[in-house]
N, C-alpha and C positions, 0 to 999 in steps of 0.2 A: 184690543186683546190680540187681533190676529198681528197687528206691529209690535207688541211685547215681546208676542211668542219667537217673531224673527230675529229679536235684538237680543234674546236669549243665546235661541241658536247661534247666531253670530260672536256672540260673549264667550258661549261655549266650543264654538270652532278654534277663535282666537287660539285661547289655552288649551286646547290638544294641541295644534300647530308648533305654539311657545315652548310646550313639555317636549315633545316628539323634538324639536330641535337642538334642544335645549340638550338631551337625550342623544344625539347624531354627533352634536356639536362633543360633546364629552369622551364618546368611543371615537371619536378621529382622533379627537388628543390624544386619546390611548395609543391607537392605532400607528400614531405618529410620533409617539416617545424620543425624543433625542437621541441618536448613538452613543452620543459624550453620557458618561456614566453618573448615575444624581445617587447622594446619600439619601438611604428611605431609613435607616434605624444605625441609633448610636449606643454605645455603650454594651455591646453582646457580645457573649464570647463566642466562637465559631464552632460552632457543631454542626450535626451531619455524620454519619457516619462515611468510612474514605470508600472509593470503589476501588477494589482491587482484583476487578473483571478486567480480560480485555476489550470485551462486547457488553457493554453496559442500556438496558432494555429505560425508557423514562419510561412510567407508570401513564397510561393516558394518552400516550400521544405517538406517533408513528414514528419514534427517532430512537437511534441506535450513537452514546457516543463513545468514541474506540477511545481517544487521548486528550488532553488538550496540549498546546505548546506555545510556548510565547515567541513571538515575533516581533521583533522592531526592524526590520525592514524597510518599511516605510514608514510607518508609526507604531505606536507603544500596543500592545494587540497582545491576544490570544486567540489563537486559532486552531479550535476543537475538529479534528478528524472523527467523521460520522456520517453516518449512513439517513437518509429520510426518505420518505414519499415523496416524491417530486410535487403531487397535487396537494395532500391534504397537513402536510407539514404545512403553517402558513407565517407563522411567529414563532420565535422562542427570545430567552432572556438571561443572561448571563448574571448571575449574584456574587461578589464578588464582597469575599470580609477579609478586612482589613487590621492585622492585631499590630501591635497592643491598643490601639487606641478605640479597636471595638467597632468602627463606622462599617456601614453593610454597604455596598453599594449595586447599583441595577444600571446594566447595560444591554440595551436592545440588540441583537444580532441579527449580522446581516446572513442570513441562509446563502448560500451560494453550490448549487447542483451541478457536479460538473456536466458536462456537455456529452460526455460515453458512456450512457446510461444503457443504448442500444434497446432501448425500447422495453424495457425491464420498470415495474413501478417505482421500485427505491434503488437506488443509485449512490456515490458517494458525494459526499458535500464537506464544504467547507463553513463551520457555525463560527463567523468572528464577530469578534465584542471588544471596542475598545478597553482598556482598563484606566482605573483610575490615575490622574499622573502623579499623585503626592502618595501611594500605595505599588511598593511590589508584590501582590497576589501571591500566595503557593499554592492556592487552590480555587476551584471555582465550580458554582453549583448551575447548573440547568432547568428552566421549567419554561411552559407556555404562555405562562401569565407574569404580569408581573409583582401581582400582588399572592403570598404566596408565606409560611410556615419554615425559614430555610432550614430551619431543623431537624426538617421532614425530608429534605431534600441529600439524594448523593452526592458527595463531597470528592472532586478529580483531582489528581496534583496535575501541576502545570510546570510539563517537562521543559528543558532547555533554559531554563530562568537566570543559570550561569554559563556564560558562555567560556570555555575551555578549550585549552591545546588539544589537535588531535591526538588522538590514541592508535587511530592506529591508519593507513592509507587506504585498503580497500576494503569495502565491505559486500558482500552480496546479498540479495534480499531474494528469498525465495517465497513465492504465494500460488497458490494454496498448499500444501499438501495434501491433500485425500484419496476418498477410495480406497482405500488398507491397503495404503501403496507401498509394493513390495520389490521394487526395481531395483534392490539391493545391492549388486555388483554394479550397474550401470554409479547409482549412487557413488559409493567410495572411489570409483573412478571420478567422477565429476569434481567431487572433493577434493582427492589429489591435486587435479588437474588446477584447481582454483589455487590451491596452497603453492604448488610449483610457478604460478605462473603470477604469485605474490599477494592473495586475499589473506586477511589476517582473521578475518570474522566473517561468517556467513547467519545471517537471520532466517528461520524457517517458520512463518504460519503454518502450525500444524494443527487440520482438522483432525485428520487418523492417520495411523499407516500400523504395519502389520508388528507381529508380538518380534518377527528378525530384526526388519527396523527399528524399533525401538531400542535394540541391543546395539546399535548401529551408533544412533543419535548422541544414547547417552555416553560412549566412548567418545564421542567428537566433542561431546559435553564438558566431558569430565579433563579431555585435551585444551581446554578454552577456545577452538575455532566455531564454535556451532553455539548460537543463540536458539532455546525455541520459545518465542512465540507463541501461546494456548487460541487456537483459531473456532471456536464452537459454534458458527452463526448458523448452522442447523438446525441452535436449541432455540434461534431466534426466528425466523424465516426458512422460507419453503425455499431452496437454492435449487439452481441447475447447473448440469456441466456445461454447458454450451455457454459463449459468449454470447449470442444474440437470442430476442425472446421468442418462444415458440409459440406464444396462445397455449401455454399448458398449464398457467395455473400457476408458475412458478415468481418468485419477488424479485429473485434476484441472482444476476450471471455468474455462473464459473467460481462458486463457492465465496464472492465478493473479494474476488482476488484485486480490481483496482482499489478498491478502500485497502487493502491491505498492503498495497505498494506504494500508495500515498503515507499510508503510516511509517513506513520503512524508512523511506526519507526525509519525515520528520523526527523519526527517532535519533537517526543517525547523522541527523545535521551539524552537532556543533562533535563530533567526534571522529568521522572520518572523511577523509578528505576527497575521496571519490565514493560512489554507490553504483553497482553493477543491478541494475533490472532486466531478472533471465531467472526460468527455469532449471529446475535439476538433470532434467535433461540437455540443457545445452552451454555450451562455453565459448565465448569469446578467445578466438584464438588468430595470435600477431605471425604475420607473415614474413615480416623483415625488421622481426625484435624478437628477443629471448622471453619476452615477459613482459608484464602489464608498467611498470613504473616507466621502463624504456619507452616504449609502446606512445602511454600519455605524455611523456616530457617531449616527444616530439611532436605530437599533436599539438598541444598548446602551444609550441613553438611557432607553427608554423598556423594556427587559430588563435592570437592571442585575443583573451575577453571570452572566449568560449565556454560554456559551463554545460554542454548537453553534447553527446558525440554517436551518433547512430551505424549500426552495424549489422548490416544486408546477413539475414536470416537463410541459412543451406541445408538442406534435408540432407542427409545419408541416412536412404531407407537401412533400418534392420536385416530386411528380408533377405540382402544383397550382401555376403561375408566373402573375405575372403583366408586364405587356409592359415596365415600366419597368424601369429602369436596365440594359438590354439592349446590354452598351457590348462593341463589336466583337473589340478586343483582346484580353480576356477568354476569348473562344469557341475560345478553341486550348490554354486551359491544362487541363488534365484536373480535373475534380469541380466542386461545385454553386455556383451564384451566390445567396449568401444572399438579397441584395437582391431578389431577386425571389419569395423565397417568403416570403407576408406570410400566408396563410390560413389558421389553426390549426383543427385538429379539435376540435370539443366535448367538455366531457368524456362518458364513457361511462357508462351507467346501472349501479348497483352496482360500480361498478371507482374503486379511489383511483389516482387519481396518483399516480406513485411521486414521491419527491425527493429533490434535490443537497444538495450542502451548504458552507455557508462555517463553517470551525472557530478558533477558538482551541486553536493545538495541545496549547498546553500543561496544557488541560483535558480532554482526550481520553487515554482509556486505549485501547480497542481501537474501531474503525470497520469498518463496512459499509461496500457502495454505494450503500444510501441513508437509513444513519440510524448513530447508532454504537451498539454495544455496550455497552461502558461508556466512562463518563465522569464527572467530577468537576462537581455541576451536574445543572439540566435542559435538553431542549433545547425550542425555540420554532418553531412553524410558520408561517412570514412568510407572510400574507395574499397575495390572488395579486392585488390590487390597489396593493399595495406595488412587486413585486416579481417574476418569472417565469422559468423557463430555456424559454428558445427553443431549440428541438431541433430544428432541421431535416436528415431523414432518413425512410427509406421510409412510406408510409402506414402506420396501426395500422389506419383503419379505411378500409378499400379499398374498398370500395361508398358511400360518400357521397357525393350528389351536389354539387357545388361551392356550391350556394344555403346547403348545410346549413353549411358553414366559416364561422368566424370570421375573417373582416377587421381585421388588427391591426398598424398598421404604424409600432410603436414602435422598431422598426430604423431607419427611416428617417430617424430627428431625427440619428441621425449620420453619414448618406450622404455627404456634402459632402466629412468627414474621413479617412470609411474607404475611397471614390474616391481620397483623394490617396496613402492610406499602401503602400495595395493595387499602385498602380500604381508607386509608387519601388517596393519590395520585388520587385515584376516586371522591373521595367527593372533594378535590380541582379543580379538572380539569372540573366540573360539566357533568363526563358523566354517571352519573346513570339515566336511564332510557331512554339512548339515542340508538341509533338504527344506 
């Protein structure tokens, strides 16, 4: 009896053992799904409803995806710009239908988090998914699993699928806007400045900004320079203005203004032929060039193969004016008159300047704000005698006294033109005299 009893046990360890493995063995297979994309259902028509969000929430699971965009770079791909959990994001799955012929296909994705998360739980990430190679895609569904309803699932178009002449040479891409930002003169100046010195299009993520700005936007709109952009990841995560995390609770930095500058340059990849990554506060401006086309034809000249070009970041505190071009009109519209702040702060002992950047998008895989990630290429640090971004905005260093500042009043060579542009865009927009 008592040998029965053991050869039972033993009978019955066996198969739990066999089951449990059996069991292990089946979730790795999962776990380990091929990249290369398998047909799981034939004969469907593709539904789904389309996402026509910028910030698109998946139901269940801690990911945000902003676009997708195709890439053949190095192989036939989509690659969704989006936001995840660095921790508990752990898998996700690209669905991919294929018409007319109706085949559905599923392609495991490789998560990839960039690296400037700065300590922030979600960060921006790169979701790629091969696609299938006898199917060009125009859309593509997302979920955790791979087994899954795609019916049910949100349907993304997948930008850049035709690849086109530019339209146009430079684009800026502005992120975030918030804060019911109202630096409204500062603004139309910068705009000018961008137009004179040859952007054809400027992109703006806008969170908020105030009911003047918005009067602002929609004549830049309505002029074709100014894209915006619906930026709401407020409605999605707990943001902070700061770049780095504070321990306060909050998801995610500076309004997810890097996910938003990655999207820019994928947006604008097969369209324009350079992308400018900068603030509305600040402008790249050419020291021994009239203008941006000049500016880049001799860079690349003299960096051939170059597709990333960096440019040493200059404060000119506000705080510090001086008395010229103090034009009456002006002094009722809300924020700062560039033209008057010419006096840059020195650099600071052991501190680098941080820097912007003018890109070749099409050689950029993933970007910071102020260098990229990766890229195809190196990049080049444009001498600051070339070349500068004027940053006017609160002092860095608040105790200088005004002797200590640089006197620099390369703004000035285009006063003349930026007087005239300043003031139609004001007399159109009717805010003179508004408050």
């Amino acid at each position: 009896m008592l040998r029965a009893g053991k050869k039972s046990y033993f009978v019955a360890a066996v198969c739990i053992i066999t089951v449990t493995s059996m069991l292990a063995v089946s979730y790795l297979r999962l776990q380990r799904l091929p990249h290369q994309p398998k047909v799981i259902q034939v004969g469907r028509r593709c539904r789904g409803k389309i996402a026509n969000s910028t910030i698109t929430a998946l139901k269940g699971n801690k990911t945000f995806i902003i676009s997708p965009y195709f890439d053949d770079r190095e192989s036939k791909i989509t690659r969704l710009i989006g936001i995840v959990h660095h921790e508990d994001v752990k898998q996700l799955y690209c669905w991919f239908c294929c018409q007319p012929n109706g085949k559905i296909y599923i392609s495991k994705a490789k998560i990839d988090v960039h690296s400037d998360r700065f300590g922030f739980p979600y960060g921006a990430a790169d979701i790629v998914c091969l696609e299938p190679e006898n199917c060009d895609p125009t859309h593509v569904s997302v979920h955790q699993s791979p087994h899954r309803n795609i019916d049910q699932l949100p349907r993304f178009e997948i930008k850049n699928r035709q690849a086109e002449a530019f339209s146009v040479d430079f684009t800026v891409c502005i992120s975030a806007m918030f804060g019911n930002y109202n630096n409204v003169l500062q603004f139309i100046q910068s705009m000018e400045m961008y137009k004179i010195l040859g952007v054809q299009k400027v992109m703006i993520y806008k969170n908020n900004c105030s009911h003047l700005m918005e009067k602002v936007l929609q004549f830049y709109i309505e002029e074709g320079t100014v894209e915006i952009i619906p930026w709401p990841i407020n409605s999605h995560l707990r943001v902070s203005s700061e770049w780095r995390f504070m321990q306060d609770g909050t998801h995610i930095g500076y309004y997810g203004q890097i996910t938003a500058l990655n999207d820019c340059v994928y947006r604008n990849m097969e369209r324009s032929k350079f992308v400018l990554l900068n603030d509305a506060d600040e402008i790249i401006l050419p020291l021994k060039h009239p203008d941006w086309k000049t500016m880049m034809n001799s860079l690349q000249e003299q960096n051939p193969g170059i597709g990333v070009f960096l440019f040493e970041n200059h404060i000119f505190p506000e705080t510090v004016s001086s008395p010229m071009f103090d034009i009456p009109s002006w002094n009722t519209v809300p924020g700062v008159n560039i033209l008057q702040h010419v006096y840059r702060e020195p650099d600071r002992k052991n501190v680098i300047n941080p820097r912007k950047m003018i890109v070749d998008p099409r050689k950029v895989i993933q970007t910071s704000v102020h260098s990229v990630l990766r890229a195809y290429g190196n990049s080049v640090k444009v001498p600051m005698d070339f070349a500068l971004v004027y940053h006017c905005r609160k002092a860095l260093q608040k105790d200088l006294p005004r002797e200590s500042l640089i006197r620099d009043t390369t703004l000035w060579r285009y006063n003349s033109s930026l007087i005239m542009n300043v003031n139609k865009v004001l007399s159109q927009t009717m805010l003179r005299g508004q408050k």
